[in-house]
N, C-alpha and C positions, 0 to 999 in steps of 0.2 A: 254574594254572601257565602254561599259553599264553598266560593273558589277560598276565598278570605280562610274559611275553617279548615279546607282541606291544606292550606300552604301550613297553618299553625300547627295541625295534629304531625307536617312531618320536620317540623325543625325541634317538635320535640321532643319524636321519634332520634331524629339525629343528635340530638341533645344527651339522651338515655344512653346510647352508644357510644358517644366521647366522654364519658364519665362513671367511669366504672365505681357499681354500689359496694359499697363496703360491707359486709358480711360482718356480724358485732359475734368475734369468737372468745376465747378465750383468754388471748393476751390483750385483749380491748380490756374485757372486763379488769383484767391483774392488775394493768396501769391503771384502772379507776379506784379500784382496792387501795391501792399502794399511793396514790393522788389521797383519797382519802384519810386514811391512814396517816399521813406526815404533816396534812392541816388538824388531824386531831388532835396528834402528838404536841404538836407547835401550838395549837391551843391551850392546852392543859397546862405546859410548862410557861407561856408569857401571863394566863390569866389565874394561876396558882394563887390562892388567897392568900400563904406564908409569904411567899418570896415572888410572886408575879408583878408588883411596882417597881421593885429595884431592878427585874429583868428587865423590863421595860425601860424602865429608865436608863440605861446601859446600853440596851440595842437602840435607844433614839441618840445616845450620846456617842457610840461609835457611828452610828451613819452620819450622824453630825461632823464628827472628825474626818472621815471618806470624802464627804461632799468639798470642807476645808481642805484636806489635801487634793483632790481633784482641782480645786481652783486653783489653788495655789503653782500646781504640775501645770494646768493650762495658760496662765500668768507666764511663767518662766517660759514655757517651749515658744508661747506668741514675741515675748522681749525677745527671746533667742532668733527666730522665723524672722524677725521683723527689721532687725542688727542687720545679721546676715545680708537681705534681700536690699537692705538701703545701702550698706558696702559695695553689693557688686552693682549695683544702679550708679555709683559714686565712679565704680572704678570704671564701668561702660562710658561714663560722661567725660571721663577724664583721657581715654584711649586716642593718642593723636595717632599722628602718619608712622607710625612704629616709634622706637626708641632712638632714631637718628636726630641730633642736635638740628639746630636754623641755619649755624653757620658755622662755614671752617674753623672759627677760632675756637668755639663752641665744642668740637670736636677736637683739636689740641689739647684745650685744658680737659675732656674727660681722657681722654690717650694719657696723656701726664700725670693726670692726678690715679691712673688705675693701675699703669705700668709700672711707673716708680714706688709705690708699695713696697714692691721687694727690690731689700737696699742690696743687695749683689747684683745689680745692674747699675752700671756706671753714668749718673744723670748729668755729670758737670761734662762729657766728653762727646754728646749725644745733641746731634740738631733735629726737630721733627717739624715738619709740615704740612701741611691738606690742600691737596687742592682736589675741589669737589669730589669727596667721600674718600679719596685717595690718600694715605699719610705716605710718605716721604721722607726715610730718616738717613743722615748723612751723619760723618763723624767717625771716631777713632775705636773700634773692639778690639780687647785683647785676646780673643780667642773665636772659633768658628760655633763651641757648644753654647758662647754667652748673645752670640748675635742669631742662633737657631731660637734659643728663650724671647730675645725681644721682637722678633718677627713673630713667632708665635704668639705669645702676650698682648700682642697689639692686633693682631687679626682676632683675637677674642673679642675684643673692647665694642660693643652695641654700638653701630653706626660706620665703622670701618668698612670699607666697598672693598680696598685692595691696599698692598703694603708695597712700595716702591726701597727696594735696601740698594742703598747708594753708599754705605758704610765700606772703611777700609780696614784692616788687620795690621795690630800693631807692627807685627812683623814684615808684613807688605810696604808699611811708610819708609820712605826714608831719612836720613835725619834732614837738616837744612846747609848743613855745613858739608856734606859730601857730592851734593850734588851740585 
């Protein structure tokens, strides 16, 4: 039983010492002055016999309005939060093996449909092929800056591995008649 008392009197010894007593000085008192003071004030003017119902009634109708735009602010950010979060869930679902087509042909037509775009590349003189991931384009350029555009243009295109140029210059051909 002493042991019991004596362990109590030092936890509360050690109690006293982690908890430093606050001394009740001057600025304690001020802030209770001034605490005081603004619940008075704030009395006087909501419970004022002339004009104290319509105070009131205005300070319940603006926190009313507070409360209604608070919902409404919470309303829109959770629609927004919730859009958001079901698109990129959408777009996670939707994420195959990269951007590369199933199949060669697959990959032709977007090469055709991305390149030819821009009509200063000659589409009726131009053969292209894939063979796995590889395009492959043979045919007639008439110049070396217009066959640098379609090698490049085509190495852009999502799902290109490598661009095999098997292309000749017009000036390189020769006609069929002199040879």
């Amino acid at each position: 039983m002493k042991r019991i008392e004596r362990l109590r009197r030092e936890l509360e010894n050690q109690a006293e010492q982690r908890i430093p007593q606050r001394k009740a000085g001057i600025g304690s008192r001020l802030g209770s002055m001034a605490l005081g003071l603004g619940a008075g004030a704030l009395g006087t003017y909501l419970l004022d016999p002339d004009r104290g119902r319509s105070r009131r009634a205005r300070l319940a109708d603006q926190a009313a309005a507070l409360v209604r735009r608070g919902g409404r602010q919470l309303e829109r950010t959770t629609r927004t939060v919730t859009t958001t979060v079901e698109g990129k869930a959408q777009a996670l679902r939707n994420l195959g093996p990269g951007d590369a087509p199933a199949t060669d042909a697959a990959l032709i037509d977007r090469v055709e449909s991305e390149v030819f775009r821009d009509r200063s590349l000659p589409k009726g003189s131009i053969n292209i092929n894939a063979e796995n991931g590889v395009i492959v384009i043979r045919g007639e350029l008439p110049e070396v800056a217009t066959r640098d555009r379609l090698v490049g243009a085509i190495r852009g295109v999502p799902g290109v591995s490598d661009v095999k140029d098997l292309t000749n210059l017009a000036e390189e051909v020769e006609p069929a008649a002199t040879r």
